[in-house]
C-alpha positions as CSV (number, residue, x, y, z in Angstrom):
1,X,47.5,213.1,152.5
2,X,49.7,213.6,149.5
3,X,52.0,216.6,149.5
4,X,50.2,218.3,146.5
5,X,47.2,218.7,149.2
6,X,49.4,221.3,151.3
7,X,48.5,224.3,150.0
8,X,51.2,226.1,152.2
9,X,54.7,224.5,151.8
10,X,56.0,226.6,154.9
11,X,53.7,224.0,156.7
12,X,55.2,221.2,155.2
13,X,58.6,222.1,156.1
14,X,57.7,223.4,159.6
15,X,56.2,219.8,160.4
16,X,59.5,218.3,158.9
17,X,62.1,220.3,160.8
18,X,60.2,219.5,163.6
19,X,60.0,216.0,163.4
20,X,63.7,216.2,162.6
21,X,64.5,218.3,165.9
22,X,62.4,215.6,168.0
23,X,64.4,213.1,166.5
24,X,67.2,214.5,167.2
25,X,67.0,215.5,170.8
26,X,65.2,212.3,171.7
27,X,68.4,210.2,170.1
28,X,70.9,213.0,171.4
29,X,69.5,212.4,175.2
30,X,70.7,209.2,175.2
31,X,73.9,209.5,173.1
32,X,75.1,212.6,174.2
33,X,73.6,213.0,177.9
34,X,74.2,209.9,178.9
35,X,76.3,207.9,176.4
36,X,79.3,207.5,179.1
37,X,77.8,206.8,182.1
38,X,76.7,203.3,183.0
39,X,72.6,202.5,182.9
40,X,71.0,200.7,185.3
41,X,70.8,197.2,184.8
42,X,66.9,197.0,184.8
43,X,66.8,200.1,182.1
44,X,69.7,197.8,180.1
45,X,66.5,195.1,180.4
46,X,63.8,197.3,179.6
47,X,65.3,198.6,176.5
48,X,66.2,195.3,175.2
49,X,62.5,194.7,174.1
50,X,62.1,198.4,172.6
51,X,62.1,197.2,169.1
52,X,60.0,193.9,169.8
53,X,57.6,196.1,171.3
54,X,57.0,198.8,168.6
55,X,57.2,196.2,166.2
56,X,53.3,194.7,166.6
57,X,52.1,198.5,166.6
58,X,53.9,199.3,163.1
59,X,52.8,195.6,161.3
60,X,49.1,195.4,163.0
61,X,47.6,198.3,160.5
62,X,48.8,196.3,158.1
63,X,47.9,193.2,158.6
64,X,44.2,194.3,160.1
65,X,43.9,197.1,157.7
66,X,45.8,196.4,154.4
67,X,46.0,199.3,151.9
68,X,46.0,196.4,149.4
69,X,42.8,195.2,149.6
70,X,40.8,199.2,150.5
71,X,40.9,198.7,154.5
72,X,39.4,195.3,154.4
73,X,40.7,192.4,156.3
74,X,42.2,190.0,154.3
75,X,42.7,185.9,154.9
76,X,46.3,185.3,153.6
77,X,47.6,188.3,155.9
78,X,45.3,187.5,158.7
79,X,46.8,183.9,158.5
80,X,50.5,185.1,157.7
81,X,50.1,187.1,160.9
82,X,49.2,183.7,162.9
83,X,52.1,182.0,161.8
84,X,54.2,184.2,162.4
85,X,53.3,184.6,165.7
86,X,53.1,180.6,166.0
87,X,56.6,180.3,164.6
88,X,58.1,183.0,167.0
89,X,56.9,181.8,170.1
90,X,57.8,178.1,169.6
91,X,61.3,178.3,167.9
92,X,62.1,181.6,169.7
93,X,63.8,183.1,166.4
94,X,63.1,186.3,164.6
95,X,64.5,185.4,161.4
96,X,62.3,182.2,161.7
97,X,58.8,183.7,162.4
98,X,59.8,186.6,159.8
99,X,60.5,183.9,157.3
100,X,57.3,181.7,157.8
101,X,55.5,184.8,157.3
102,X,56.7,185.3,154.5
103,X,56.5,182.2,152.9
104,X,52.5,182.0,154.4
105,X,51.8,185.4,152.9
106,X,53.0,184.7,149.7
107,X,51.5,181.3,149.3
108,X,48.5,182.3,150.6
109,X,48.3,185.8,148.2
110,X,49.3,183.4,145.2
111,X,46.5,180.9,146.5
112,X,43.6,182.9,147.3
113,X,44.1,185.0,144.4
């Protein structure tokens, strides 16, 4: 929804302090309530894959649901997507799988038209 849609703006900047509060406290419970004491070595382990985990739920949308092409799934990303995936789990290496993806999407945009 674009901003010019929000009729009130006092709704606008309610929703946006209070994403920035959330932020806040949600980074400040771990920084500031517990940044000296020592965490548990299976949190330490847990935590580790965080970002590996919220990383397929931010990419999926748009790989299955591209704003590019209207919604509609689309061969180079589906097939970017697979290599990547391909690529991560035989080298083990972020910036390898991140980098075939790449190179597949872009071929395959420049190929398929």
């Amino acid at each position: 929804m674009p901003v010019e849609a929000i009729a009130d703006k006092s709704l606008l900047w309610t929703v946006i302090l209070g994403l920035g509060a959330a932020t806040f406290l949600l980074r400040f419970s771990f920084l500031g309530l517990i940044g000296n004491r020592l965490i548990p070595g299976f949190l330490l382990k847990m935590l580790r894959y965080t970002p590996m985990a919220m990383i397929p739920g931010l990419v999926a949308p748009g790989v299955v649901w591209p704003a590019a092409t209207g919604g509609e799934p689309d061969p180079a990303r589906l097939l970017a997507a697979m290599v990547t995936i391909a690529v991560g789990i035989w080298f083990r290496s972020t910036l390898a799988a991140v980098g075939a993806g790449v190179a597949v999407l872009l071929l395959g945009l420049w190929g398929l038209g």
